[in-house]
N, C-alpha and C positions, 0 to 999 in steps of 0.2 A: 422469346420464351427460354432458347438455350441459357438465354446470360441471365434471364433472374433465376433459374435452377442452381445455377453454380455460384448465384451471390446467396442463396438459401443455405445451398449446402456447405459455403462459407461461414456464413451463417451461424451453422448447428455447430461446423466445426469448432470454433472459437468459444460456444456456449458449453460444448461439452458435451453434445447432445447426440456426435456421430457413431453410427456401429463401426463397426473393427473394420468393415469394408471399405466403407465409406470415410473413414477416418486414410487407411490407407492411398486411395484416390487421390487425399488433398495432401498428404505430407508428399508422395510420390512428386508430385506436380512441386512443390514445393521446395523440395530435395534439388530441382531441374534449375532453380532461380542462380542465378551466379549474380556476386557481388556487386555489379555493376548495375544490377536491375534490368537485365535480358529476360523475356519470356519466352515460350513456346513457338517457333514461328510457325508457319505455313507448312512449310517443308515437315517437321514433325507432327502437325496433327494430320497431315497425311499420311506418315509411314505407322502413324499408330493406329489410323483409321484400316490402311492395308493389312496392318497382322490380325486384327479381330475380320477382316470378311478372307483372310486366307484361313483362319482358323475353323470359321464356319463355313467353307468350301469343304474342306477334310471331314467336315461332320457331316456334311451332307452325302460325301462317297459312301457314309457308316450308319446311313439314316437305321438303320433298328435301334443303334448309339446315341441317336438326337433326337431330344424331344422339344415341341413348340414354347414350351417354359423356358426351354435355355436362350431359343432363340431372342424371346423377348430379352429378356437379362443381356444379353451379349447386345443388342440392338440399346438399353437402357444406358449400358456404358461408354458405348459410344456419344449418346445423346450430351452425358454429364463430364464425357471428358470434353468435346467440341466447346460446350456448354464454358466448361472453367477454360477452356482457352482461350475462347471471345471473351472472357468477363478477363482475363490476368492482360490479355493482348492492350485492352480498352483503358484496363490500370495505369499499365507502365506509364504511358503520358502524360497521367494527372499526377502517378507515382512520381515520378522524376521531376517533374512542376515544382510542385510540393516541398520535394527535398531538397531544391537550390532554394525558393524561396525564404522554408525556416531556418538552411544553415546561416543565412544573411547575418543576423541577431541572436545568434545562438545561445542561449543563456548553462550554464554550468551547473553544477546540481551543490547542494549543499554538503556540510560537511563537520568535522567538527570542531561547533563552536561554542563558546557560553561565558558568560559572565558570574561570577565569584562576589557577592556583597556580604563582607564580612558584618560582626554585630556594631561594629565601630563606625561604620558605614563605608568602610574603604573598597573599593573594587577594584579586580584583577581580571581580568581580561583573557581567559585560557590559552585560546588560540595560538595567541603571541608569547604567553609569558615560559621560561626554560620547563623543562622536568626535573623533576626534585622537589625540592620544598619549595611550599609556596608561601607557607605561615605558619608560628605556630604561637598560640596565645590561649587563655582561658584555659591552660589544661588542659589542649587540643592541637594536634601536629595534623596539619594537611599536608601532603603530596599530589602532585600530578605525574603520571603515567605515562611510558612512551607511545602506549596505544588507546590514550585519551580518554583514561579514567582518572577521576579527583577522590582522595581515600582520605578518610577521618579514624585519626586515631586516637584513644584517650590516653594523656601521659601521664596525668595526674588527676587524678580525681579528686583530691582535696582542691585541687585550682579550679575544676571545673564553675562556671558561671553558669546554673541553672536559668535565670535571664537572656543567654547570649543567643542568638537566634543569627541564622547564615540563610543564604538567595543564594540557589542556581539559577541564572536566567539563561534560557537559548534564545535567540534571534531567529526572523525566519531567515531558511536558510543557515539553519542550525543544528544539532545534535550535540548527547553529551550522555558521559554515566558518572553514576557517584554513588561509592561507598561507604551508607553513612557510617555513624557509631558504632553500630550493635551489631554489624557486616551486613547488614540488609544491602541489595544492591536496587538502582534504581537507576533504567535508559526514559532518557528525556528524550523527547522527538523536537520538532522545531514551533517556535512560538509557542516557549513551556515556561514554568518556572515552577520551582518546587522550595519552600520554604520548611526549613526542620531546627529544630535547635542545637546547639554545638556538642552537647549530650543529653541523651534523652532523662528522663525522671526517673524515682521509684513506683511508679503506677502504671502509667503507659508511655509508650512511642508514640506519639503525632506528630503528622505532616500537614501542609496545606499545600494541594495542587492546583496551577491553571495550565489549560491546555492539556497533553497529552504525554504521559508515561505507562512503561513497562516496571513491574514492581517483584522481585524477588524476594523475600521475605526471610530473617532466620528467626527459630520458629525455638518460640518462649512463651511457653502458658502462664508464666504469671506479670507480663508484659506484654496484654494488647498493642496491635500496631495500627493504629487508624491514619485513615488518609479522609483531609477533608479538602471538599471542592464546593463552587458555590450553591449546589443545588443538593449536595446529598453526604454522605461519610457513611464510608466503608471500614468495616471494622474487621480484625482478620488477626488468628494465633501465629500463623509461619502458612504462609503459603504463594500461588506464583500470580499473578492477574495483571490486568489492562486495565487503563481507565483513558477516556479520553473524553473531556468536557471543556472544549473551546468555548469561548464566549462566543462566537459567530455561529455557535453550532444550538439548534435547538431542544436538542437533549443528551446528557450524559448517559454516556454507556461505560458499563464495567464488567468485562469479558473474565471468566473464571479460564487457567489452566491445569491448574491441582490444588488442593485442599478443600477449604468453604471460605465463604467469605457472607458477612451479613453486610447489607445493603438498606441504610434507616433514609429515607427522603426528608428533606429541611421541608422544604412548601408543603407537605402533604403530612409528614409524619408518619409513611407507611415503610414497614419493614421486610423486606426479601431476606431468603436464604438460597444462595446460590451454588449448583453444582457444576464439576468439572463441565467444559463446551458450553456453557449456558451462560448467556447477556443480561443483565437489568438494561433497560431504557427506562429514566426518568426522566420525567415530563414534570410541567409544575400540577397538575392533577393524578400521577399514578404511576406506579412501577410494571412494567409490562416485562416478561422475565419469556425470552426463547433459546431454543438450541442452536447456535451457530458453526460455522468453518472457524474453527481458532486458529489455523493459516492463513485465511482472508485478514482478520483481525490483526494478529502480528507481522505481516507482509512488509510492514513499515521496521520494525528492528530488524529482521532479517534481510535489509536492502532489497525491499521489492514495490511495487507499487500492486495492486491485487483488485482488479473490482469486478463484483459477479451483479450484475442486473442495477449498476449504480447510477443514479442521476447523475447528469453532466456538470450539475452547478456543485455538487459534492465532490466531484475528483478536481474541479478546477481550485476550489477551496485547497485540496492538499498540494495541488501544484504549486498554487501560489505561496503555501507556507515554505513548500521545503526548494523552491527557485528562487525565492524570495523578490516574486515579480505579482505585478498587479492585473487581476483578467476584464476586459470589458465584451460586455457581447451587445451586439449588430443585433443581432434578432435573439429577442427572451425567452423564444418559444424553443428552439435546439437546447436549452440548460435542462429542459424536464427533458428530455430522451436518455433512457437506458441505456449502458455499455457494459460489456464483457472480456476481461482479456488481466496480461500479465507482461511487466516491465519493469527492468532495472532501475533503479532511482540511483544508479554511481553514474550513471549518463545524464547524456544535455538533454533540455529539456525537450526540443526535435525530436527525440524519439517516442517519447510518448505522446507526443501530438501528432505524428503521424501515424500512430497506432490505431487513436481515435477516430484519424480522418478513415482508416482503410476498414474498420467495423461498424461504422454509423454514417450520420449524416452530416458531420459537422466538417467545421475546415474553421484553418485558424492562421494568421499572420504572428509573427512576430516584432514587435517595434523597441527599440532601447529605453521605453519605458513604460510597455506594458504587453500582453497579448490579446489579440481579436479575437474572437469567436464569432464566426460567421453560419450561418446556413449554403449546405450547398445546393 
């Protein structure tokens, strides 16, 4: 009973769900861990055990001072710290298991990379190819960035080719930004690709996205900027938003951060208007529009990995994009279990599969050509 209390209040803590006290309790214990994955041993849950019954020895000299409420309380603390001792003691073993087994295979985190297809059809390669110029043609000078931005710039607009049309592609295990034309700026995450042309028109700015970007906008009322994906086009004067419509994913979302943005569905024909914090989900039957964490949602441009209440078969989905490794699972039934928690994406992939293993149920191998998911 002590060790499911403190995988409860483990638990909440992770969810977010602990009071100040109780939050206290688990970071204190947590604070205790040294790098090698030592826990609590015997010796200290008895000296901690000692200072809470001398503490209530001196209450009890002062009994007008002590009332039977405290006693409970001070009896409760001890319950949940023994409690997280037995459940952190029980850890370290499968903890340490764990962490030789995934370092084996370690896989590296992605980074930035992308592919350049000019209208010509030639490709450039980011990754590899110097900073500086990388082309310039059609009345269009591109540069690459020492901090892995690709900027378009118009040199001449009499040369510009209204025809010429350019591909960003990311790989998984990819990233990339680019500044188009008209200084819009636009972060690709990985297995993306963003197609725009080499200057935009006198009407509007279009794009066509697959996969997943971040979109910055500058912000020209008589120059709509639309972004089209397979299932919908988002149309928008200057403003900031997310979109992300993977083809493995079953519906497009496009997360507002400031301005508006309208939101017209291809299958349905239904039009949204979206306000700052608020999502569209399209489906091929409907736009369903709520308020969201637009930190959960951007977690990915700000190197984070972020899931609040998310199925297993969806974070493994982004592992495998941005590890650029393939997931199999043992038992189908652990993919639908929810997790909760937060992790850097400039690490290997062992760290967030360990994170998963110590909040849920799952447990996972690593092989050099793919990863397990197991039930434990």
């Amino acid at each position: 009973m002590q060790k499911q209390n403190a995988k409860e209040l483990l638990e909440k803590y992770t969810a977010g769900l602990c009071s100040e006290e109780e939050k206290a309790i688990v970071e204190n214990w947590y604070l205790t861990i040294s790098d090698n994955g030592s826990y609590p041993d015997a010796s200290q849950i008895e000296r901690s055990k000692k200072e809470v019954w001398e503490l209530l020895r001196v209450k009890r000299e002062h009994i007008h001072a002590f009332s039977y409420s405290k006693l409970i309380c001070a009896a409760a603390a001890i319950v949940i710290i023994l409690g997280i001792s037995l459940y952190f003691s029980s850890f370290n073993f499968h903890y340490s298991a764990s962490k030789k087994q995934l370092a084996i295979n370690d896989i590296a985190p992605g980074g930035n990379r992308a592919t350049l297809i000019l209208a010509n059809g030639k490709k450039i390669l980011l990754d590899s190819a110097a900073n500086g110029l990388i082309a310039a043609e059609s009345g269009i000078v591109i540069t690459k960035t020492s901090d892995g931005q690709l900027l378009y710039k118009v040199s001449s607009v009499e040369s510009v080719d209204p025809l010429a049309f350019n591909t960003i592609v990311t790989p998984r295990g990819g990233q990339y930004q680019v500044v188009l034309p008209d200084g819009s700026k636009v972060w690709l995450n990985a297995s993306s690709s963003l197609k725009f042309p080499a200057a935009f028109g006198a009407t509007e700015r279009k794009v066509q996205l697959s996969g997943e970007a971040y979109f910055e906008v500058t912000k020209n009322a008589q120059l709509p900027f639309k972004v089209i994906t397979e299932k919908q086009e988002v149309e928008v004067l200057g403003t900031h938003f997310n979109i992300s419509s993977y083809p493995d994913e079953l519906n497009t979302r496009t997360t507002l951060l400031e301005g508006s943005v309208k939101i017209s569905s291809a299958p349905s024909q239904i039009t949204k208007i979206l306000k700052p914090g608020q999502q569209s989900v399209v489906s091929s039957i409907a736009i369903d529009v709520m308020t969201v964490d637009t930190d959960e949602v951007m977690g990915w441009k700000n190197g984070l990995f972020i899931f609040n209440n998310e199925k297993l078969e969806s974070i493994m989905r982004k592992v495998s994009r941005w590890y650029n490794v393939n997931v199999e699972y043992q038992d189908k039934e652990v993919s639908e279990e929810a997790f909760g928690g937060s992790v850097s994406r400039s690490g290997n992939v062992s760290e967030i599969l360990r994170m998963l293993e110590f909040t849920g149920n799952a447990r996972f191998k690593i092989t050099p050509q793919k990863i397990i998911v197991m039930k434990k």
